[in-house]
C-alpha positions in Angstrom: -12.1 1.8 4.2 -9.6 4.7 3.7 -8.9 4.6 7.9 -8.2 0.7 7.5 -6.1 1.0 4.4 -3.9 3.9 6.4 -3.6 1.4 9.2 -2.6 -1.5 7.0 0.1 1.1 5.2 1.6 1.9 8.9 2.1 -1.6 9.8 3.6 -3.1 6.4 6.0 0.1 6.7 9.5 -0.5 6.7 9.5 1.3 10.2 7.4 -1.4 12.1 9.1 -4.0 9.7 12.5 -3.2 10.9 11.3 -2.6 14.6 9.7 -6.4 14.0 12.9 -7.4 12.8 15.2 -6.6 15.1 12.8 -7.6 18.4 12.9 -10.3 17.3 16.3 -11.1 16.9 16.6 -9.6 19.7 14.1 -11.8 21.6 15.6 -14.9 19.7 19.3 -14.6 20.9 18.4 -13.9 24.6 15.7 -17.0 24.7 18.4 -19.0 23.3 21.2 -17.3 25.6 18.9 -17.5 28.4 17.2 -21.2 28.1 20.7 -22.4 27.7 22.1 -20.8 30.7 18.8 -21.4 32.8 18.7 -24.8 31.9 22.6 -25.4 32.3 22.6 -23.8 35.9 19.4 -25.6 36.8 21.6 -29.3 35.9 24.2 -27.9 37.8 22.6 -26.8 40.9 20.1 -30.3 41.2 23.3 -32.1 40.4 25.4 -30.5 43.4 22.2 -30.9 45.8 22.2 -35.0 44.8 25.9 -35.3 45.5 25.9 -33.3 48.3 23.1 -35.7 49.6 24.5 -38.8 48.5 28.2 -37.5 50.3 25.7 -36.7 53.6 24.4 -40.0 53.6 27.6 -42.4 52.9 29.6 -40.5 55.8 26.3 -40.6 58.1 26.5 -44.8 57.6 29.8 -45.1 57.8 29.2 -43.8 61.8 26.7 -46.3 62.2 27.8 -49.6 60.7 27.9 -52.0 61.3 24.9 -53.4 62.6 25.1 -54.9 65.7 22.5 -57.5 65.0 20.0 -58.7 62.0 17.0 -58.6 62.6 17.0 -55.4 64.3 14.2 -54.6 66.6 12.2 -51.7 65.9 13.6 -49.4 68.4 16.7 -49.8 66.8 15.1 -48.8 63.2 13.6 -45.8 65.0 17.1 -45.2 66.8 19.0 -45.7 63.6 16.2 -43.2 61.3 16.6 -40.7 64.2 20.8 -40.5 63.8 20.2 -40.5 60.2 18.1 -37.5 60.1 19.1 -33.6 60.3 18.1 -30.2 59.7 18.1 -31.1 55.8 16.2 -34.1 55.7 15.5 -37.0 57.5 15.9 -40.5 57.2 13.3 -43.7 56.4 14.6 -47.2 57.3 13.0 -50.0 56.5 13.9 -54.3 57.3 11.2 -56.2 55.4 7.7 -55.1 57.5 9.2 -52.9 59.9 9.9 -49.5 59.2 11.6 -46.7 61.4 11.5 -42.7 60.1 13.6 -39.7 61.9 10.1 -37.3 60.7 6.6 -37.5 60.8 6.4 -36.1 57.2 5.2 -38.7 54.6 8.3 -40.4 52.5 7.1 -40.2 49.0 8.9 -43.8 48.0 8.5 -44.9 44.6 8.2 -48.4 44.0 11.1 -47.5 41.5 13.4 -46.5 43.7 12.8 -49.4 46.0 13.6 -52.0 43.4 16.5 -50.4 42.5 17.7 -50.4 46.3 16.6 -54.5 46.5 19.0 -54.8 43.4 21.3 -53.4 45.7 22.1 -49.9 43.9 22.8 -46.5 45.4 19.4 -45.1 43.5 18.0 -41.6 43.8 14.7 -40.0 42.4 13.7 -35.8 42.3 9.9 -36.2 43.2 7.1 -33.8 44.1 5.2 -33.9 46.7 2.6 -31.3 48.3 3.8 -29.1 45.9 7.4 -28.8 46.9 10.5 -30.7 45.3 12.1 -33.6 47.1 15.7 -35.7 46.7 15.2 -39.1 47.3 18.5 -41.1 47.9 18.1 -44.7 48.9 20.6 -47.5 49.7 20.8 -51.2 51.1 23.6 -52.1 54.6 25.7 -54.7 53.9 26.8 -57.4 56.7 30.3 -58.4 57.0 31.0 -61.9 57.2 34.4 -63.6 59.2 36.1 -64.3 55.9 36.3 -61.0 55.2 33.3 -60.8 52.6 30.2 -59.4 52.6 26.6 -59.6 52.6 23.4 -58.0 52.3 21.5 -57.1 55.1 17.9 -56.7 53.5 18.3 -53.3 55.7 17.4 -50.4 53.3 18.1 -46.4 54.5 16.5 -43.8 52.5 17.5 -40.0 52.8 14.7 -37.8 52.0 15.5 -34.2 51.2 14.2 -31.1 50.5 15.0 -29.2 47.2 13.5 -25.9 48.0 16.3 -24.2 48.7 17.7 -25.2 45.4 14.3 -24.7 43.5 14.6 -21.1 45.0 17.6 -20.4 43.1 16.4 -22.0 39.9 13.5 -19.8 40.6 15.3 -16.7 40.6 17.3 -17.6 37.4 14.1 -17.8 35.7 13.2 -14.9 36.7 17.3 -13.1 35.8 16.3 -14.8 32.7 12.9 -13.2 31.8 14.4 -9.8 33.0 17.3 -10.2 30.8 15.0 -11.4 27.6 12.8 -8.1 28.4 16.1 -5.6 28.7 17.1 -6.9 25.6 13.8 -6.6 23.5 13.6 -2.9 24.8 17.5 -2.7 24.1 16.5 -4.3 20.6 13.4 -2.0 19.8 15.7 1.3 20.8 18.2 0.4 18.2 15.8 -0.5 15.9 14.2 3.1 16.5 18.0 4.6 15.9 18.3 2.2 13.0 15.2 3.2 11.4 15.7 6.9 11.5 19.2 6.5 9.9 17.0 4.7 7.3 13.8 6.1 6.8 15.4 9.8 7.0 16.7 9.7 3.3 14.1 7.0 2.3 11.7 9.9 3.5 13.8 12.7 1.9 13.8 10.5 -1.6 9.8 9.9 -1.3 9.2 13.6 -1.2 11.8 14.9 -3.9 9.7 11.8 -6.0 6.6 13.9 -5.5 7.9 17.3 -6.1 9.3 16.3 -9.3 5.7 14.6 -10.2 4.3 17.8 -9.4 6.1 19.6 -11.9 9.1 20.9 -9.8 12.0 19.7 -11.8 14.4 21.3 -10.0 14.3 19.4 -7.1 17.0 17.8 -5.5 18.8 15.8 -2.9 21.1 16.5 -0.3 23.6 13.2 -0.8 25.3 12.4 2.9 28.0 9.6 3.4 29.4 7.1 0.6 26.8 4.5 1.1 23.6 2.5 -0.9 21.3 5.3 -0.2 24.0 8.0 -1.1 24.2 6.6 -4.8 20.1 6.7 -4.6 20.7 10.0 -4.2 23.1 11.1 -6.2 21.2 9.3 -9.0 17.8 10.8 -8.4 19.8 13.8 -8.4 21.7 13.0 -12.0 17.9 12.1 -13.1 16.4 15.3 -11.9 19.2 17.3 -13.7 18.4 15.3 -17.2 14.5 15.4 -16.6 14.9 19.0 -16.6 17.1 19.9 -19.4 14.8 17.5 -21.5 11.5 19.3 -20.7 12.6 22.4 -21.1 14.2 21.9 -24.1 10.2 20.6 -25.0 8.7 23.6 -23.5 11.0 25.5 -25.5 10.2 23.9 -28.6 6.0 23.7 -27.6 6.1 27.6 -26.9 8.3 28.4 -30.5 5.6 26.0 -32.1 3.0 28.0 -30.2 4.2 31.0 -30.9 5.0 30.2 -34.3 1.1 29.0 -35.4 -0.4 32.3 -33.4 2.4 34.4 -35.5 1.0 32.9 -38.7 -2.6 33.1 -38.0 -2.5 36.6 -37.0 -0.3 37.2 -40.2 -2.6 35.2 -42.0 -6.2 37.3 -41.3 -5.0 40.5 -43.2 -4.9 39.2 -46.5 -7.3 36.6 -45.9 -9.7 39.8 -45.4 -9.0 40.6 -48.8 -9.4 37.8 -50.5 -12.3 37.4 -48.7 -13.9 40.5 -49.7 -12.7 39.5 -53.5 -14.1 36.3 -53.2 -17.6 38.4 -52.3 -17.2 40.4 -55.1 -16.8 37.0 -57.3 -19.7 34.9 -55.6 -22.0 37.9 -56.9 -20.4 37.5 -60.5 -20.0 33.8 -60.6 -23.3 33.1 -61.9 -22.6 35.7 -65.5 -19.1 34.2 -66.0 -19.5 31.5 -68.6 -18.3 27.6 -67.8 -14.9 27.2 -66.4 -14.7 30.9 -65.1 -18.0 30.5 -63.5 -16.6 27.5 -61.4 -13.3 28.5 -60.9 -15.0 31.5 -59.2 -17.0 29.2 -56.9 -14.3 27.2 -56.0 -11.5 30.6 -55.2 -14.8 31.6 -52.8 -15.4 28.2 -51.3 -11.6 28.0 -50.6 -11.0 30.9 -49.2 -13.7 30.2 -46.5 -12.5 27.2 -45.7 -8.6 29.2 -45.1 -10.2 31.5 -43.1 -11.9 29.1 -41.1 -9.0 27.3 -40.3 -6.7 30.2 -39.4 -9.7 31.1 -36.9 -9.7 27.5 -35.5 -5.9 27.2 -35.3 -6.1 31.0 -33.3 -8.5 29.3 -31.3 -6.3 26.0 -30.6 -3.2 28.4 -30.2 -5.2 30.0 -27.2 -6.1 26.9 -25.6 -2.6 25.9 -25.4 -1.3 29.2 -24.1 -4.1 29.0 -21.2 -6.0 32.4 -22.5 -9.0 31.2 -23.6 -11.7 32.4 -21.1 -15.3 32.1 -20.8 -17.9 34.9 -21.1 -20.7 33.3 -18.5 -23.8 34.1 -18.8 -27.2 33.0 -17.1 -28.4 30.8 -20.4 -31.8 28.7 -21.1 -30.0 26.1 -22.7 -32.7 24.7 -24.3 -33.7 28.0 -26.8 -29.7 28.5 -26.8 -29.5 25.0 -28.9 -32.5 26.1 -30.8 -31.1 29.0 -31.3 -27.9 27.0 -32.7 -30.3 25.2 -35.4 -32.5 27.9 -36.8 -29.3 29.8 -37.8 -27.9 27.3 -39.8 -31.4 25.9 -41.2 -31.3 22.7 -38.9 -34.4 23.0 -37.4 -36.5 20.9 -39.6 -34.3 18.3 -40.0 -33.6 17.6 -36.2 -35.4 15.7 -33.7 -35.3 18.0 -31.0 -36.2 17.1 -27.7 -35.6 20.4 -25.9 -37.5 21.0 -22.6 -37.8 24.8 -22.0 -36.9 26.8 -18.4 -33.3 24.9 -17.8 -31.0 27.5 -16.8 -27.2 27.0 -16.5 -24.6 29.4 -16.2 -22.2 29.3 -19.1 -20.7 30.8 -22.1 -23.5 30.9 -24.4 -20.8 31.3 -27.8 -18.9 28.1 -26.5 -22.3 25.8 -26.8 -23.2 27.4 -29.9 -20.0 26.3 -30.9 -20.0 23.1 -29.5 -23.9 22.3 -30.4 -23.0 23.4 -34.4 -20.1 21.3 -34.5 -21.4 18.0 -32.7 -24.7 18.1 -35.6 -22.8 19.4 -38.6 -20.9 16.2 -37.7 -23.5 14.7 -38.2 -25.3 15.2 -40.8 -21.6 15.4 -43.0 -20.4 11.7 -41.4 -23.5 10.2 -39.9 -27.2 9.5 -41.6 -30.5 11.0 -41.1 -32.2 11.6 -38.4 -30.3 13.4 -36.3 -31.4 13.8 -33.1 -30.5 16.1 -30.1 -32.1 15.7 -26.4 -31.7 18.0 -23.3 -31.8 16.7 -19.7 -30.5 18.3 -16.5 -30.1 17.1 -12.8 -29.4 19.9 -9.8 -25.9 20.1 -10.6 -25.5 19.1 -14.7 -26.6 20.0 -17.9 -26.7 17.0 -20.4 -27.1 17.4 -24.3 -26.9 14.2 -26.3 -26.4 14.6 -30.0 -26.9 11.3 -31.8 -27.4 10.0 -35.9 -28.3 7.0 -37.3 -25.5 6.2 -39.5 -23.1 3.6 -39.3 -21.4 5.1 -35.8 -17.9 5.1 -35.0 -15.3 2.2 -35.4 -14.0 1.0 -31.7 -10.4 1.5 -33.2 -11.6 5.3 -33.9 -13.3 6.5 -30.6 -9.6 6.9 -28.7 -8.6 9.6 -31.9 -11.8 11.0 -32.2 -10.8 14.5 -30.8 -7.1 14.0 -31.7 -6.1 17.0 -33.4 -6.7 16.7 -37.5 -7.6 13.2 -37.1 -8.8 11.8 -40.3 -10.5 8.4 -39.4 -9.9 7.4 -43.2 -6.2 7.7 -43.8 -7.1 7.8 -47.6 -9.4 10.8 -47.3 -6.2 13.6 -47.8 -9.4 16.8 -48.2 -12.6 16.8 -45.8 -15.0 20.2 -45.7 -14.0 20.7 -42.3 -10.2 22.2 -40.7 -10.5 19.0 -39.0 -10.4 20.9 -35.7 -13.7 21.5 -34.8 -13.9 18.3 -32.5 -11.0 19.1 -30.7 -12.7 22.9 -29.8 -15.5 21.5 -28.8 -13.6 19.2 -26.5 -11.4 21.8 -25.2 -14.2 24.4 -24.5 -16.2 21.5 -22.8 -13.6 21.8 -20.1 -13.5 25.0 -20.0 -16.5 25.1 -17.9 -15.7 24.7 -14.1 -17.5 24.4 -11.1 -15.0 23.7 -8.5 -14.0 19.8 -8.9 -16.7 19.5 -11.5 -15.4 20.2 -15.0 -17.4 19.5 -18.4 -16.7 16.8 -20.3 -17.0 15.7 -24.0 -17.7 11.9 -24.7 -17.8 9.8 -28.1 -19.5 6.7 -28.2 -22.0 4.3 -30.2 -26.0 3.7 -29.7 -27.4 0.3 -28.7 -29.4 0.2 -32.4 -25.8 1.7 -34.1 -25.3 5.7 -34.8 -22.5 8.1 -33.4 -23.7 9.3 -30.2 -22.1 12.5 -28.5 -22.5 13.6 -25.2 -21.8 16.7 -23.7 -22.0 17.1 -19.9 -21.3 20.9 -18.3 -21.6 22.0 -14.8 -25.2 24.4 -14.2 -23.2 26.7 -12.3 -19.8 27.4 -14.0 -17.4 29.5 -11.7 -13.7 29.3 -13.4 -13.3 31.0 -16.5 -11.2 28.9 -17.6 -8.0 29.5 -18.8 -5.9 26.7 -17.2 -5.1 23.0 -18.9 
């Protein structure tokens, strides 16, 4: 399919559609050129052979009239056919029954062109015969009478000729012609080489500037030649180029200063977050003695203070996905007791269907899926209903872990966002227990795991009997540590 479709790209090119073009113009002018003048010598050449012939024949009678007597005797037909006859033809005379003939060649008479000769009309006829062309000129004697008029004889002289010599030079017009028509198709297809690398050379040039600059190479650009169509093209892609990349640098400027800005403040961020976090311990232990209001406030100081410090770890985690430092700590994993593993720390493991089959190994970052795993099921018990479910299956080159719930799912205008950053499927929900970031990790270090072409993959979706179902697909054998976008 690919080798056909390359074909089918080579011939609709504008190369072959200019070479195309221009044969056939090419071919057009010199068939018209050449029928006409073929076909213009042709009339001209017959025409000077029949007058030539009808000249021949009129001086020829004029030495043999008049007839001494009517009716002749036929040794004066064969007499008369053997003075009318010469190298170029030779004569047929006929008097009602009688005929006389200078050759022994058979006269192809038409009864067309006798009729015309009874009407008393200086007739000819071009007719073939044998294969070969032949003039046929035909004429009736006229007896003169002693007042000075004349009669007809009922004598009728045909002069039969042969046009081969003329059918010889029509012959090698035809053939002038068809040389001419093929010198100009390789004429035409030359220029139309010439005319298409004036062309394409630019068109070319423009193509791969086009692809450069797709690639990320912004500064690109054109080398403009001459004042013309494709000059401007130039000179615009060129204008473009220079815009395109003022633009998005200014944006990369402005990403990195945001980048830089959120690792600045996170790092800022984790020294006095480790006090307060070590006050809130301190608090957590006395919560419980402090009466009423004091005891709660308490509570709430520790359970905010958490949740700060959890989202100044996730945003330090974002900040090094989008710097392209986050890398991957592989190790040879059974993923199956890693996910266990993942549930028995945080108390999950009697309230998850777990369908976990042991001795499949992959080669991964064992933190990453923990990460993952606790996210994808914390999701769902917080969002989703009860059970909560989470299978394991693996094929030679994949590791598959479905997470699923039995809640209400996800709403189809939801599962586009669904890993957007801070996403907040209700719009009226302004506080949620999570940094609202923990999808968009998980995503992220999904594709961190590489295995040439393969890369892991995150996917939201609904079950055919309703629930949120999650599916996380990584490579067994991850080789990049990540690191790139």
């Amino acid at each position: 399919m690919t080798f056909w479709r390359s074909i089918a790209a080579q011939v609709s090119g504008l190369r072959v559609r200019l070479i195309l073009a221009f044969a056939l113009l090419g071919v057009t002018t010199t068939s018209i050129v050449a029928s006409g003048s073929y076909f213009q010598a042709r009339t001209v050449i017959l025409q000077q052979a029949q007058d030539a012939a009808v000249l021949s024949l009129t001086d020829q009678l004029t030495k043999v009239y008049p007839i001494s007597q009517i009716p002749p005797t036929q040794a004066e037909l064969d007499l008369l056919a053997q003075r009318l006859s010469d190298r170029e033809g030779f004569a047929v005379v006929l008097y009602r029954n009688m005929r006389g003939q200078g050759s022994q060649t058979p006269a192809p008479l038409t009864p067309e062109l006798r009729q015309a000769v009874s009407d008393g009309q200086i007739a000819w006829q071009r007719v073939s015969l044998n294969g070969q062309p032949w003039l046929l000129i035909g004429t009736q004697l006229k007896l003169d009478r002693t007042d000075g008029t004349s009669q007809a004889s009922g004598l009728e002289v045909y002069s039969v000729r042969s046009l081969v010599p003329e059918q010889q030079s029509i012959d090698r017009l035809a053939t002038r012609a068809w040389l001419t028509g093929g010198f100009s198709l390789v004429l035409a297809v030359l220029l139309a080489l010439l005319s298409a690398r004036g062309v394409l050379r630019p068109v070319r040039d423009l193509g791969r500037a086009a692809r450069r600059l797709g690639e990320g190479d912004l500064s690109t650009r054109l080398t403009v030649r001459g004042v013309d169509e494709l000059a401007d093209v130039a000179r615009t892609f060129n204008e473009t180029a220079g815009t395109l990349e003022r633009q998005v640098g200014e944006l990369r400027r402005m990403e990195a200063d945001a980048r830089r800005f959120v690792a600045d403040v996170s790092h800022e961020l984790r020294t006095p977050l480790a006090a307060m976090t070590a006050v809130t311990d301190v608090l957590d232990e006395e919560a419980d003695h402090l009466p009423g209001d004091a005891g709660r406030a308490a509570r709430l100081v520790s359970q905010e203070a958490q949740n700060l410090t959890q989202l100044v770890n996730d945003l330090m985690e974002v900040s090094r996905f989008d710097s392209g430092t986050a890398r991957l700590a592989l190790d040879e994993v059974d993923v199956g007791a890693a996910v266990t593993a993942t549930l028995r720390i945080r108390g999950w493991v009697d309230r998850v269907r777990a369908d976990l089959p042991p001795g499949v190994l992959a080669r991964l970052d064992p933190r990453r899926l923990d990460v993952i795993v606790a996210n994808l099921v914390g999701n769902a018990f917080r969002h989703g209903a009860e059970p909560v479910s989470v299978r394991l299956s693996a094929d030679p080159d994949w590791v598959t872990i479905e997470v699923a719930d039995q809640g209400p799912g996800l709403d189809p205008e939801v599962l586009p966002h669904v890993f957007d950053r801070f996403y907040k499927a209700d719009t009226a929900r302004t506080r949620s227990e999570g940094s609202g970031l923990g999808l968009a990790i998980s995503w992220e270090n999904a594709r961190l795991h590489r295995h040439g072409e393969r890369r892991g993959a995150l996917v939201a979706g609904n079950g055919p009997a309703g629930g949120a179902v999650f599916t996380l697909r990584l490579p067994r054998e991850t080789t990049d540590a990540g690191g790139d976008r």
